[in-house]
C-alpha positions, -999 to +999 in steps of 0.1 A: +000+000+000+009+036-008+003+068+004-023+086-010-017+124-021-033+148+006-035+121+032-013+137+061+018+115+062+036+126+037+072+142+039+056+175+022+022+176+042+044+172+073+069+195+068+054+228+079+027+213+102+046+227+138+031+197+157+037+167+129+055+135+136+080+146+120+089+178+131+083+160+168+112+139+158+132+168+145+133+187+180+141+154+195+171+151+169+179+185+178+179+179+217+200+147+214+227+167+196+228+198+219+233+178+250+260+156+247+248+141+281+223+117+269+254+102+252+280+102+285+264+118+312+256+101+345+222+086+345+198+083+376+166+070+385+138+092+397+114+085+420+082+096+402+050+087+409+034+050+399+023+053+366+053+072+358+086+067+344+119+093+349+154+097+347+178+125+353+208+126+329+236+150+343+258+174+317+290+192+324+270+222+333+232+210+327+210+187+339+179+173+321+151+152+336+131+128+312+099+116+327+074+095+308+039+093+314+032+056+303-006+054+316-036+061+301-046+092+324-034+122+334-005+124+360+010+153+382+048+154+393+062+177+418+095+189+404+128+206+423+129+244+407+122+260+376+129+249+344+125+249+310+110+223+288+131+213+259+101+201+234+080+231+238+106+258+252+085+265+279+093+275+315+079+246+337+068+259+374+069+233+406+037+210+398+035+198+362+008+175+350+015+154+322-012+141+294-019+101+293+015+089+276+034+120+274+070+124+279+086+160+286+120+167+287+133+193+318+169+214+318+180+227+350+210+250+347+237+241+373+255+267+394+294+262+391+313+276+418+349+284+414 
C-alpha cells in the first residue's frame, strides 16, 4: 500500500505542520545533539509517581530530567525548581501534570562555583 496524495503523512504535508511527527522527531534530533549528556552523562533513576517513568541525565553544566507518562490518564509530578521544557521551550513551574502517555523533557542549569 501507498500513500495517497493529501493524506497527512507525507514528507511535504508534514513538513510545515509545527506539531507533525516529523517535526516532533526533528526537536528530538535537535535535543540529542545539543546535550552531549544523553550520550556520557551520568544517569539516575527518579522517583516519580506509579504510573510514571523518569530519569535524570547530568551534563557538564546542565541537567535534564526525562519523565514519561506511560498510563492512560493524566499524572502530576512535583518537580525541584524552575525549568525549562526542551520540546515546547516552555518554563515549567513546581507542579507539572502530564497528558496520558506524554514524555517532557526538563533542563535545569547548574550553578558552578569556582
Amino acid at each position: 500500500l501507498y500513500t495517497q496524495a493529501f493524506d497527512g503523512i507525507s514528507v511535504e504535508e508534514q513538513e510545515n505542520e509545527t506539531n507533525s511527527l516529523l517535526n516532533h522527531y526533528r526537536r528530538l534530533i535537535r535535543i540529542r545533539k545539543e546535550h552531549p549528556a544523553f550520550f556520557g552523562g551520568k544517569y539516575e533513576r527518579l522517583d516519580t509517581p506509579d504510573g510514571t517513568y523518569g530519569y535524570s541525565v547530568e551534563g557538564e553544566d546542565y541537567v535534564l530530567w526525562v519523565i514519561h507518562n506511560y498510563q492512560n490518564k493524566k499524572a502530576s509530578i512535583w518537580i525541584e525548581d524552575d525549568s525549562v521544557e526542551l520540546l515546547s521551550k516552555k518554563k515549567i513551574g513546581k507542579k507539572v501534570t502530564l497528558n496520558p502517555l506524554e514524555t517532557i523533557i526538563l533542563k535545569y542549569h547548574c550553578l558552578t562555583s569556582e
